[in-house]
N, C-alpha and C positions, 0 to 999 in steps of 0.2 A: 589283361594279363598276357595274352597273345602278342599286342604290343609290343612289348612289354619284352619278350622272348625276344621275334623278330628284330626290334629296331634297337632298345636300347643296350641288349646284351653287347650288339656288334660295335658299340666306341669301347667294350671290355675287352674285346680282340683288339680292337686295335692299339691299348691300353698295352696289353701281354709284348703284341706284337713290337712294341717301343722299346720294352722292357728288354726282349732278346737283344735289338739292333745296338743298344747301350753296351750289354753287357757282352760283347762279343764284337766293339770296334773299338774302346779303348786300348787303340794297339800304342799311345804314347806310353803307357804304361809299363811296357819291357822294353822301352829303351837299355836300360840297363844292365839287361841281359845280354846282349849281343854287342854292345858297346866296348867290350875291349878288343873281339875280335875285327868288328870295322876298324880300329884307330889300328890293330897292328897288321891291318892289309893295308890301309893307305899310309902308314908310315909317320901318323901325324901327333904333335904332341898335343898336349891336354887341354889347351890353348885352343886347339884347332878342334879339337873335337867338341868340345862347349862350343862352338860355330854352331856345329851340324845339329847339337841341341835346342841351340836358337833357332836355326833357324826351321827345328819340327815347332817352336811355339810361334814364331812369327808368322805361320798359315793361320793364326788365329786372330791377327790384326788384318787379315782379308774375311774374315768373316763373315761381315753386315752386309756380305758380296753373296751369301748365303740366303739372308734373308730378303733383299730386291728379287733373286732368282725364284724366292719363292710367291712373290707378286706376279712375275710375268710364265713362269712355267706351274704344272701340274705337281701334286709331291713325290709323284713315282722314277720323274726326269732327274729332280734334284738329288732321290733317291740313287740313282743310278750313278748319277754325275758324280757324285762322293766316292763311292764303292770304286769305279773305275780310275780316279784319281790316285786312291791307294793302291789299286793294284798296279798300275804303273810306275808310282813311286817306291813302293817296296818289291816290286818285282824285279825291277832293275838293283836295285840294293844288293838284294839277295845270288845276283847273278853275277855281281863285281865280290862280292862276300868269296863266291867258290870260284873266281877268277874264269867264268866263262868270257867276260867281257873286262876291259880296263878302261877305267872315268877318271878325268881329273876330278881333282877337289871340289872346282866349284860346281860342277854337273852335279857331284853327291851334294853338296847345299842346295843346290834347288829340288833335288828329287827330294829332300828334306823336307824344305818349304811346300812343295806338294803335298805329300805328305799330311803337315800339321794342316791346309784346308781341308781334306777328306773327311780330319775328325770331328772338327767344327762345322763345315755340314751336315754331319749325321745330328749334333746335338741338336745344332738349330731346327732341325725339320722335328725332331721327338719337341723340343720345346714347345713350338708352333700348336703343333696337333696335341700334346697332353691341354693348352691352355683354351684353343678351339672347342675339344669335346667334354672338358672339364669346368665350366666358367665358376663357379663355384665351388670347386675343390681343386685348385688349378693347383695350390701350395703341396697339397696331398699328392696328386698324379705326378707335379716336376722330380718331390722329392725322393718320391717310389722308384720313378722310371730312372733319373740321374742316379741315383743311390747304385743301382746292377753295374754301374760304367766301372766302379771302384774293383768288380770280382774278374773282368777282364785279365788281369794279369795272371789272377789264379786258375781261371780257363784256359788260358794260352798257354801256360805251366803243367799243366795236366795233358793239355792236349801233345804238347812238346815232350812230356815223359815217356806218354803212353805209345810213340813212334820211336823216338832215341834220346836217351835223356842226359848222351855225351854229347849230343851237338845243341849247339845254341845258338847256330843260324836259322835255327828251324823257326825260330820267331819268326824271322825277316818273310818265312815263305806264307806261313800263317796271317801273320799282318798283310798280307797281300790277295791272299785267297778268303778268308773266313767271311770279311764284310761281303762281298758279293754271292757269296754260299746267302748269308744270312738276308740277304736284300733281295734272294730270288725268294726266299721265304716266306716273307714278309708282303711280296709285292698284293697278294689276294684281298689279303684286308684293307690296304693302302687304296685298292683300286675301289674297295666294297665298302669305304668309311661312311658313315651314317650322314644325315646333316643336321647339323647343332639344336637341339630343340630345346625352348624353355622347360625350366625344374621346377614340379612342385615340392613341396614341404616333404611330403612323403616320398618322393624321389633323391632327395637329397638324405634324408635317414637311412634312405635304402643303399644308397650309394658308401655314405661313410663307415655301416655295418662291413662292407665288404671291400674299402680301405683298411681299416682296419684287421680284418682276415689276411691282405695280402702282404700286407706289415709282419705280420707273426710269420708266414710262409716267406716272407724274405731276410727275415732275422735266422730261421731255423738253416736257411741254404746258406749265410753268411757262416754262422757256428758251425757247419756241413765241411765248407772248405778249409776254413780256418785251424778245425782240429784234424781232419784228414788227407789236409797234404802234405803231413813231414812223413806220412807211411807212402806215397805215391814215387820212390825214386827205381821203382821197380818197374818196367811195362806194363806185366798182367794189374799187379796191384792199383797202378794207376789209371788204367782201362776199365777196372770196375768203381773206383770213385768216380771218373768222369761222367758214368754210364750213370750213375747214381746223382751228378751235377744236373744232367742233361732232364733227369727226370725229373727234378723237382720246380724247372723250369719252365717243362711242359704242364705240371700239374695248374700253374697260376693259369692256365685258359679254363680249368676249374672251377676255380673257386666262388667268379661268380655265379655259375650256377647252383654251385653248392650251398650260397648265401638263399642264394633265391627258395631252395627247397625247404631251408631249416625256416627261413619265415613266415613260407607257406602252410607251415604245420605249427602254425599260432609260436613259435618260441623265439624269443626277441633276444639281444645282447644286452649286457648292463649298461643301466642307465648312463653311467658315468661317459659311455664313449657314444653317446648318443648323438645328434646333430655335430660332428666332432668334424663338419666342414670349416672351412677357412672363416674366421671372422669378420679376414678383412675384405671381401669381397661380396658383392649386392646378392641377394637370391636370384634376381632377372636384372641381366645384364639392362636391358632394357628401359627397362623402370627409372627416368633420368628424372621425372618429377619428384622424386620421392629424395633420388641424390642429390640435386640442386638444393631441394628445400631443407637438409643436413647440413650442406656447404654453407647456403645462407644463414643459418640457424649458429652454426660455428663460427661464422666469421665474424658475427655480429656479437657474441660472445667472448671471441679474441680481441676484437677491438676497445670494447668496454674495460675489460681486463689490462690491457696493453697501456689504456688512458691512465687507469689510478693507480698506476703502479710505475711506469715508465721513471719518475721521477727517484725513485728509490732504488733503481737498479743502478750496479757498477758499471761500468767500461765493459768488463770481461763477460758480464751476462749480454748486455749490448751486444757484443761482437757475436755472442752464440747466438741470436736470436735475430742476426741480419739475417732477409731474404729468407728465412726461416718453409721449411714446407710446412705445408695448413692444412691440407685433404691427403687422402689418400688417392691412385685411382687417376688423379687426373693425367691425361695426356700429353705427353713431350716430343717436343719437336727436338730435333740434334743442336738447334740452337739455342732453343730453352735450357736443352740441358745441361749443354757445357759451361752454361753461366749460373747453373747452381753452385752455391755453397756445398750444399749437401752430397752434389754429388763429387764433387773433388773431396771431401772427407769420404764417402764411401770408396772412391778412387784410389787414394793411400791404404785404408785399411786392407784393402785386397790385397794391393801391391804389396805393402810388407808384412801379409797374413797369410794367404791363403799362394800366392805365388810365390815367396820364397820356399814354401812348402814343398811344389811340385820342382824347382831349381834343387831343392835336398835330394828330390828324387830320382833324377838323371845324371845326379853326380853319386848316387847309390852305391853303383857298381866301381869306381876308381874307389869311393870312402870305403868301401869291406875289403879292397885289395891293398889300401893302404896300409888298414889294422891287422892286416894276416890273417882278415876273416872269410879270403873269397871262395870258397868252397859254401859259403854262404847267402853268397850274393842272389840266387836265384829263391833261398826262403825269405830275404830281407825284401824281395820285389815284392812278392808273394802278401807277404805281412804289412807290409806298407796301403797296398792294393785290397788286402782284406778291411785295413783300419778305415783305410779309406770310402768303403763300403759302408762301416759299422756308422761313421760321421757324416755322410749324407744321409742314412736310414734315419738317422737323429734330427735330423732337417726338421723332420715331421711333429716335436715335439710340443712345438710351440700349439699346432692345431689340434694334437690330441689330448692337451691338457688346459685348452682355453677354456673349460667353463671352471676352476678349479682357479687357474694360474691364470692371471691377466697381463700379460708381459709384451713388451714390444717384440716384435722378431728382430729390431738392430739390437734389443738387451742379448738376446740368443746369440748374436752373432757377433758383438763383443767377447762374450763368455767363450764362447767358441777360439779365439783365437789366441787366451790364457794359455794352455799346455805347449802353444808353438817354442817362448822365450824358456818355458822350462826343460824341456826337451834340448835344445842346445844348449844350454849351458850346463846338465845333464853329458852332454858329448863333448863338452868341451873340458869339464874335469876328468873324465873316463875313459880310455878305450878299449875295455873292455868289452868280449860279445853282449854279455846281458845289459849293457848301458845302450847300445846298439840298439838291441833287438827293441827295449824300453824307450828310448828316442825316437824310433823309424814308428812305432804305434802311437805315439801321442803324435807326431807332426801327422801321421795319414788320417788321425782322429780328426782333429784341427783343420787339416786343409778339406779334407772331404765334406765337413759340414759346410763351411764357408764357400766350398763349390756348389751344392744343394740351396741352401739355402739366400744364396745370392742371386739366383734366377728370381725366387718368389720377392724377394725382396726390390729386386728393380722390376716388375709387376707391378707392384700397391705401392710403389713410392712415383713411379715414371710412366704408367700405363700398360696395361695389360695387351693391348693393340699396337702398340710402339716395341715390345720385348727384342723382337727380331732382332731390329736395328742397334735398338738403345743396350741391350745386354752386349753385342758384338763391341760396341764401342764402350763397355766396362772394359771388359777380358782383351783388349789391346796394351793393358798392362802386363798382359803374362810374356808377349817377347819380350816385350822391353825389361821386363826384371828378369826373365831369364838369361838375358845377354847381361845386365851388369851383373847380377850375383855368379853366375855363372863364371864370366870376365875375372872379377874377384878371387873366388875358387884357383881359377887355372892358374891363374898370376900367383896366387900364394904355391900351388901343387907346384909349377913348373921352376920358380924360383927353390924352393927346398931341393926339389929333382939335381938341379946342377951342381946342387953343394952337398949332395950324396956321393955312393963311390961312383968312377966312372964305370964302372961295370953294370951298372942303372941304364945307365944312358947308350941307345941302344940306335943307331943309325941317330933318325930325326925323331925317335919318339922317346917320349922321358916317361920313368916309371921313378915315383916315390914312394916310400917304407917307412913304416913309424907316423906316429900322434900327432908330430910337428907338421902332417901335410895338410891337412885341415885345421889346426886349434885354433889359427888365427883367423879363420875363415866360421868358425865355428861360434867363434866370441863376436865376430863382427854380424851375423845374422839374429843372434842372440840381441844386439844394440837394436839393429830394424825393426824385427820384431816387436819390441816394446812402441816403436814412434808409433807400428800398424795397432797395437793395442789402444793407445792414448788415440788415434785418430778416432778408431770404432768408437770409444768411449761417447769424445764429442757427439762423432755421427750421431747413437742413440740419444744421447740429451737432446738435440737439435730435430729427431723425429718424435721422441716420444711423448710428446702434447701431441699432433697426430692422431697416433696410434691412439691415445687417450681417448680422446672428441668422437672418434670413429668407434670404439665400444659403447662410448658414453649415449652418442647417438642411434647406436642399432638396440642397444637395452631401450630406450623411451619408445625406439618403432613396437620392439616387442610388445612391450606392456600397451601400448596405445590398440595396437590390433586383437590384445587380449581384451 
C-alpha cells in the first residue's frame, strides 16, 4: 500500500501535470481571435494572411524533430525548448501587433512557423510520457490528456476578459507567456517521474476505476466552460469563472487519491466500467511469448482462410485486402510505413477529416466577419474549442464501452468524421448565426475526436514505440491541407472582395461582406469531406479483421488462464 502511495500515485501527477501543459498551450486555437487585427497592421490580404496560418500549421511537418530530441535530450530540455520557442514567436508578434517594432512579412511567417513547432512539442512530449507511464491504458491517458488541449481557447478567453476584454492582442501576449508559466510548473514532476513498472491485474482495475473518475471531472469542467462563458464578458464576472476553471483543474491531482480512499473502505464501481483498460494493448508490454504465439496463431488462421476463399473473391475485395495489416502492435519503421496501404488510407481520412476541420477554424474569424456575425467571433472560438474538447473526451469511448460494444476504433473514427460533410453543407445553405454557431460545434465535435483518437490509433496499428516519429509523419498533412483549403478559402474571399464596393477595398487589404464569401468554399470542403469519409470507411474495412483476431485472441488468453 505504501508503494503504492509513494511510487505509483506519482505517474498520477505526472498524468494531471500533462493534462495542465495541454490545456493551457493550445495557443493555435485563437488564431482567430487576433487574426484581423494582424492582417490590418500588416496591410495584407486574406491570401496573405492564410500564409501566416500555414505557416503556424507547417511547425507541425518539423515535428518528428520533436520526437529524435526526445531520444538524445532529457523531457525537461525539450520541455523548455518548446515554451521558449513560443515565446519568442509570439512575443515578437505581439510587439509588431502595438507597433513597438516593424517586421516584414516574411520575418512574421517564420515567427509563425516557429510558432506551430512549440505546439507540436509540447504534444509530442504529453504523448511520449502518457504512453511510457500508461502501457496499458495508453488509449485512456492520450485521450484524457489531448481532450484539455480543445479548452485552451476558452482559458485564454477568460484569461483575456478577466484583464481587458476590448483588446484582443492580449492573445498574442498570453500565447507567449502562459506555456512557460505552465512549464516552470510542471518542471517538478517531470524531473520526479516514476520508472515504468509492470501491471498487475489489480493495478490495472485500479487504474481504470480512476480513469474513469477523471472523465466525469473532465466532462463536468468542459460543461463548466461551455455554459459560463457567455456571462464572462465582464472582468469581475470573468475572474471568478476563471478562478472557478483553475480549481477544477487542480482538483484532478485529486482524484486519484480520492479513488484510492473510497477503495480502501471495501467500495468498488460498477461492474460495467470495470477492467475498462485498452483492449488493444498486452497487460505486460513484456510478455512477447505470449504475443508472438497470438500472431502465429492468426496468421496461420488468415492463411487457411485466405486459401478457400481467395477464388471467390472479386477484383475490389482483392484490392482491399492487398498488404492488408494482420497484428496489431507491431513496429514500424518510416519505411515500412510509408509503403503501407493502410496508412495512405488513414493519411487521406485525416487530410480531408480532421484537417479541413482545423483550416474552418482559422478561417473562423474572416467567416463571422463576413456574415455580420463578428461581435461573435471570440464566442464561435470559444465553441469550437469547447466542441473540440467534448470530441476528444469521446476518444475514450471505444475503451469505456469495450466489454459491451466490440468495435474497431477505425469504426469510431469513421463515425467520427460523419457530422464534418453535414456541418458544411449546413453553412453553405444558411448564414444565419444559429447555422454558425450549429456548424462550428459539429466540425469541432468531428475534428477533436479524430485528433484524440488518432494518436491511439497510430499506437496499435504502427507501434507504441515508434509514435513519436510515426504520428509526427501523420500530422504532416495538416500544413499541407492548410495551405490548400486555406489557398481555396482566400482565392474565393479575395476574388468576391474585388467585385464588392470599392470602398471594401482598403490600401492592400481586401475585406468581403455577404454569404458569397465563403458558399463556394463551403460547398467545395463539404465535396472533401465526403472522399475523407469513404477513405475512413476503407481504412476500417482494411483494419477490422485485425481489430477482430486481437479480441478474438485476448478472449481465448482469458478463458485459458481461467
Amino acid at each position: 500500500m505504501v508503494n503504492f502511495m509513494v511510487g505509483e500515485s506519482r505517474k498520477w501527477v505526472v498524468l494531471v501535470a500533462l493534462i495542465w501543459v495541454q490545456a493551457l498551450t493550445g495557443t493555435n486555437f485563437d488564431f482567430s481571435s487576433y487574426s484581423s487585427d494582424l492582417k490590418s497592421v500588416l496591410g495584407i490580404t486574406q491570401l496573405q494572411l492564410n500564409y501566416l496560418s500555414v505557416a503556424s500549421d507547417m511547425g507541425k511537418a518539423f515535428g518528428w524533430c520533436s520526437g529524435l530530441s526526445l531520444i538524445h535530450f532529457p523531457f525537461w530540455v525539450v520541455l523548455f525548448m518548446a515554451a521558449f520557442m513560443g515565446l519568442f514567436a509570439y512575443g515578437f508578434q505581439w510587439l509588431l501587433i502595438h507597433s513597438f517594432i516593424t517586421l516584414p512579412y516574411s520575418v512574421v511567417f517564420f515567427l509563425c512557423l516557429i510558432a506551430g513547432c512549440s505546439i507540436c512539442w509540447f504534444n509530442t512530449i504529453c504523448y511520449v510520457l502518457c504512453i511510457r507511464h500508461f502501457p496499458t491504458n495508453r488509449s485512456l491517458a492520450l485521450s484524457l490528456s489531448v481532450s484539455f488541449n480543445g479548452v485552451s481557447a476558452a482559458l485564454y478567453t477568460l484569461i483575456a476578459n478577466a484583464i481587458n476584454s476590448n483588446d484582443d492582442t492580449l492573445y498574442l501576449l498570453l500565447n507567449a507567456i502562459v506555456p512557460v508559466l505552465i512549464s516552470v510548473i510542471v518542471l517538478i514532476p517531470i524531473l520526479h517521474q516514476p520508472q515504468p513498472q509492470p501491471h498487475s491485474v489489480d493495478t490495472i482495475q485500479h487504474d481504470s476505476s480512476i480513469f474513469l473518475c477523471l472523465n466525469i471531472l473532465a466532462l463536468v469542467t468542459g460543461l463548466y466552460l461551455l455554459f459560463l462563458y457567455s456571462f464572462s464578458y465582464t472582468a469581475s464576472i470573468a475572474r471568478v469563472i476563471l478562478v472557478g476553471a483553475i480549481f477544477l483543474l487542480v482538483l484532478l491531482t485529486f482524484v486519484p487519491s480520492f479513488v484510492h480512499s473510497i477503495e480502501s473502505s471495501c467500495f468498488t464501481l460498477p461492474t460495467c466500467f470495470s477492467f475498462c483498460y485498452s483492449r488493444f494493448t498486452r497487460s505486460n508490454p513484456d510478455d512477447n511469448e505470449l504475443y508472438q504465439e497470438l500472431i502465429s496463431i492468426k496468421d496461420s488462421t488468415m492463411n487457411k482462410s485466405a486459401q478457400s476463399t481467395r477464388e471467390k473473391k472479386c477484383c475490389v475485395l482483392n484490392v482491399l485486402e492487398r498488404e492488408q495489416l494482420t497484428v496489431l502492435g507491431e513496429e514500424h519503421s518510416i519505411k515500412l510505413l510509408v509503403h503501407r496501404w493502410d496508412f495512405w488510407l488513414y493519411y487521406i481520412a485525416y487530410f480531408c477529416g480532421g484537417t479541413i476541420g482545423l483550416a474552418y477554424s482559422n478561417n473562423l474569424g474572416q467567416i463571422s466577419q463576413s456574415l455580420g456575425h463578428s461581435s461573435q467571433t471570440s464566442s464561435l472560438v470559444t465553441l469550437y474549442s469547447t466542441c473540440s474538447f467534448f470530441g476528444r473526451l469521446l476518444a475514450a469511448t471505444p475503451d469505456f464501452l469495450s466489454r459491451r460494444i466490440h468495435f474497431a476504433r477505425t469504426g469510431w473514427f469513421a463515425a467520427a468524421l460523419v457530422p464534418t460533410p453535414i456541418a458544411f453543407i449546413l453553412l453553405a445553405i444558411s448564414g444565419s448565426g444559429a447555422a454558425l454557431q450549429v456548424g462550428t460545434a459539429l466540425i469541432g465535435l468531428s475534428s477533436g475526436f479524430v485528433f484524440s483518437a488518432a494518436v491511439s490509433i497510430t499506437s496499435e496499428l504502427f507501434g507504441p514505440n515508434s509514435v513519436g516519429v510515426n504520428h509526427n509523419i501523420l500530422i504532416t498533412n495538416i500544413p499541407l491541407g492548410s495551405c490548400l483549403y486555406g489557398l481555396l478559402a482566400a482565392l474565393v474571399y479575395d476574388s468576391n472582395a474585388m467585385n464588392s464596393r470599392p470602398a471594401i477595398w482598403l490600401q492592400e487589404m481586401s475585406m468581403c461582406m455577404g454569404r458569397k464569401c465563403y458558399l463556394q468554399t463551403f460547398i467545395c470542403w463539404s465535396c472533401i469531406s465526403m472522399v475523407g469519409l469513404v477513405s475512413s470507411f476503407l481504412f476500417f474495412l482494411r483494419t477490422k479483421q485485425a481489430y477482430d483476431d486481437f479480441e478474438r485472441n485476448s478472449n481465448r488468453n482469458n478463458i485459458s488462464a481461467e
